[in-house]
N, C-alpha and C positions, 0 to 999 in steps of 0.2 A: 504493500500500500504506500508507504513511506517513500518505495523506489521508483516507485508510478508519479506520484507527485513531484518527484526531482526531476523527473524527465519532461514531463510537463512545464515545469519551471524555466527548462532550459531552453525548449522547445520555445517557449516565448517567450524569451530573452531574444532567442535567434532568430524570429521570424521578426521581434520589431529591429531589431538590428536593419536586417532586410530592409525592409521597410523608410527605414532613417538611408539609409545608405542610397537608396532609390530617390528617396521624396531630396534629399541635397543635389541626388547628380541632376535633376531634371530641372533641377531651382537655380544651378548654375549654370554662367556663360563662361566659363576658365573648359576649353576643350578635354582640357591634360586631365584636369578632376575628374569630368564628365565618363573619357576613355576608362580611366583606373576605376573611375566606381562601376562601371560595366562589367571589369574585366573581374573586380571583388566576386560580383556576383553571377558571374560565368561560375567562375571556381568553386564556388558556394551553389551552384543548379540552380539558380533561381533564374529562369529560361528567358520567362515572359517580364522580366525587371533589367534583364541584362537585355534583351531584344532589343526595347524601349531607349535605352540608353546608348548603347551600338548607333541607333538609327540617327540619335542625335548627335552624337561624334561623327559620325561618317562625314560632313559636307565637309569638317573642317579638317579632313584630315585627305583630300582628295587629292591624287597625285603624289600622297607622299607614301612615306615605308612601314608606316602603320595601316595603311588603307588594307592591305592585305591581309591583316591579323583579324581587322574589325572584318569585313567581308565573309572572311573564313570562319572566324566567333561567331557572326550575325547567322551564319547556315546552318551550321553547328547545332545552336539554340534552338532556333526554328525545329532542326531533324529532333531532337531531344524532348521538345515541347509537343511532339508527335503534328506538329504544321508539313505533315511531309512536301504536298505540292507545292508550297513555297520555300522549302527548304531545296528541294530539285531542281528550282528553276534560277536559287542564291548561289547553289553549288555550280549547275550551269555556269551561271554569269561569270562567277570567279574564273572556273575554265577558260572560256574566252578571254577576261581581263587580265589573265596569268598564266597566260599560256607558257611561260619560262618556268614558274615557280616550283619548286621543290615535291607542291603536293597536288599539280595539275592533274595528275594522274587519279589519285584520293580523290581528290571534289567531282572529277566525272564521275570515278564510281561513285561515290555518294551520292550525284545527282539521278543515276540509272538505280540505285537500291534506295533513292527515297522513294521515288516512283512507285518499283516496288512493294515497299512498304503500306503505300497507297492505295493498293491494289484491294479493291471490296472484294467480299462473300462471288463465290460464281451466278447467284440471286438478283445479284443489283447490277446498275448501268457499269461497263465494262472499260469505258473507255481511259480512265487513267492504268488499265493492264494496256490497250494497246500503247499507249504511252510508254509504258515500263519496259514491252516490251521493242520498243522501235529503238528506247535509250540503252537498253542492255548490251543489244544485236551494234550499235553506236561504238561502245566500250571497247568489245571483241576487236571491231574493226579498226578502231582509232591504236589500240595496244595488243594489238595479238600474239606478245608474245609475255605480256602478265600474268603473274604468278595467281589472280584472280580470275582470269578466264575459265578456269575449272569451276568456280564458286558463281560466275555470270552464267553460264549453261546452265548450274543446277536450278537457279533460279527460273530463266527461258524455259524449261523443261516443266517446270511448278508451274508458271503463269497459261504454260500452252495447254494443260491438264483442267485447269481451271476454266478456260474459252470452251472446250472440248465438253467438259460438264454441263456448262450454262446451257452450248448449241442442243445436248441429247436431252437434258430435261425441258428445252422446251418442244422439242419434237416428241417426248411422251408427253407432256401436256396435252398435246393434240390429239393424241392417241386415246388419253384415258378420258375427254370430252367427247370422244365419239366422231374426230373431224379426221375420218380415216384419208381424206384424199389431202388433206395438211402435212398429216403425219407422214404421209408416203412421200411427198416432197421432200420434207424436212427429216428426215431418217437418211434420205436418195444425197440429197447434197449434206448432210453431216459427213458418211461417209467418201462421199468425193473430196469435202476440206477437210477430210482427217484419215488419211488413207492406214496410218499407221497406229491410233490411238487402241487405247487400251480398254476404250468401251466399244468395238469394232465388233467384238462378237454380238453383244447385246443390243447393241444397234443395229445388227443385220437379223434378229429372231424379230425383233420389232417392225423392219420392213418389211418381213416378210407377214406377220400380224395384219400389219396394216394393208398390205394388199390383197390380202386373202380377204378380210371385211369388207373392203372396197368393194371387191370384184361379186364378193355374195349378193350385199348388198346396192349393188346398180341395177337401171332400168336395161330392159332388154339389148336395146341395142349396142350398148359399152360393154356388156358383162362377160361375151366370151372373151376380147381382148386382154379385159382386166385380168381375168381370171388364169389367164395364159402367163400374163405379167407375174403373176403370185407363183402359177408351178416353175417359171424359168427362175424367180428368186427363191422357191426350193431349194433347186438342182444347183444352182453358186452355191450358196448354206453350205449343205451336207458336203460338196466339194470342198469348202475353204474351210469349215470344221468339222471334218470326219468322226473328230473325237467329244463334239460338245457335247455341253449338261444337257440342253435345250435340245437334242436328237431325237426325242423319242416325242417332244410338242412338235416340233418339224415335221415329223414322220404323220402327226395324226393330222397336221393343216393340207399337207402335200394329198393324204386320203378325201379328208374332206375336198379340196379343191377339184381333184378327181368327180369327185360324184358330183360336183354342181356342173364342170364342163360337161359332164353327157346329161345329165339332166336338163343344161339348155341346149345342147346337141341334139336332144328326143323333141324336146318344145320344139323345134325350129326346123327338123323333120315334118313332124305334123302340122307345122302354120303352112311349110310349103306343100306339102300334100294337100291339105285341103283349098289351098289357091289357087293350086294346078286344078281340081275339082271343081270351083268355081269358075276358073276360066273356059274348061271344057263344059259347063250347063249356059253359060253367056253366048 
């Protein structure tokens, strides 16, 4: 109890500390003070107080050999404070405005693993993964022969698993709505932009799902086409996973598909037999 309260004690001591040390640099026009009180409270995490402070040293410090420290500081923070897209596009800038510096190398990858960072749930808008990964693929190419290229792959490799996820849940979306001629597109082009993915099998029992439903479920004149569509994406299946889980659901859509082609094979037998019978009583 006693040791709880000391830490608490301490704890804010140090946070008005913070605090004082913040409310002076921002109250000052002395650069120098400004920069130091940032840099205190860099050292000390305190992200969003040093940020603040950075931004207000910065003009006066342009052009000279502190601009680089504050730049570098100001990204830093930002990355730390979890601001990753501004921290991406700080590390950026630096890149360009330092292109000699010691840590050019550093701030690009930081600016390609804030991205990253960045990077939401396979659920949500995607587009700071394309970002991640346009800047990752950047890195490789700008330094390929970085002792981090191994560590930019692995990430490339995560981000493209995650695109791959988002594209197949939303083609069973479709699927388990009942929008089998959706789904059949969106299964059809998943696997054309994912020829190597690791939901390849599962995404091809699910085209093949969807166009069996399709082909059942159309009006006469589509359905033997379709239906033809479902048994050729059969016959790939069972070719390209001889050994699946999903063999034996394959095997019973490929039956079923079977008996609806001769089932509209007999219909369309008998519509033209009796048309031919019509025409010869005309």
């Amino acid at each position: 109890m006693i040791k709880n309260v000391i830490i608490g004690i301490f704890l804010t001591l140090f946070l008005v500390s913070c605090n004082r040390t913040y409310e002076k640099g921002m109250k000052s026009k002395d650069p120098a003070f400004i920069l130091n009180s940032a840099d205190n409270l860099y050292e000390q995490e305190k992200w969003a107080y040093a940020i603040e402070l950075y931004r207000k040293a910065a003009p006066s410090y342009a052009g000279k050999e502190e601009s680089e420290r504050i730049a570098l500081n100001s990204a830093y923070a930002n990355f730390y404070d979890k601001n990753y897209e501004l921290a991406a596009k700080q590390f950026k800038n630096f890149y360009l405005s330092f292109n000699n510096s010691p840590v050019a190398e550093e701030a690009l990858y930081m600016s390609a693993f804030s991205y990253y960072q960045g990077s939401p749930d396979y659920n949500l808008d995607q587009s700071n993964t394309y970002e991640a990964l346009r800047e990752l693929q950047n890195f490789i190419d700008t330094y390929p022969e970085s002792e981090r290229v191994e560590t930019v792959n692995g990430y490339i490799d995560e981000l493209q698993k995650k695109l791959e996820r988002k594209a197949f849940e939303i083609a069973k979306s479709y699927y388990n709505t009942l929008k089998y001629k959706a789904a059949t597109v969106s299964f059809a082009n998943f696997m054309d932009d994912f020829p190597d993915s690791y939901l390849r099998e599962e995404a091809f029992i699910y085209l093949l799902r969807s166009r069996a439903e399709l082909g059942i479920q159309s009006v006469y004149d589509k359905k033997e086409n379709r239906l033809k569509d479902a048994a050729t994406t059969y016959r790939l299946f069972v070719k390209t996973f001889p050994e699946s889980s999903y063999l034996d659901e394959a095997n019973d859509w490929s039956d079923r598909i079977n008996r609806e082609i001769q089932a509209h094979q007999k219909l369309q037998a008998e519509i033209e037999e009796r048309n031919e019978q019509n025409n010869q009583i005309n």
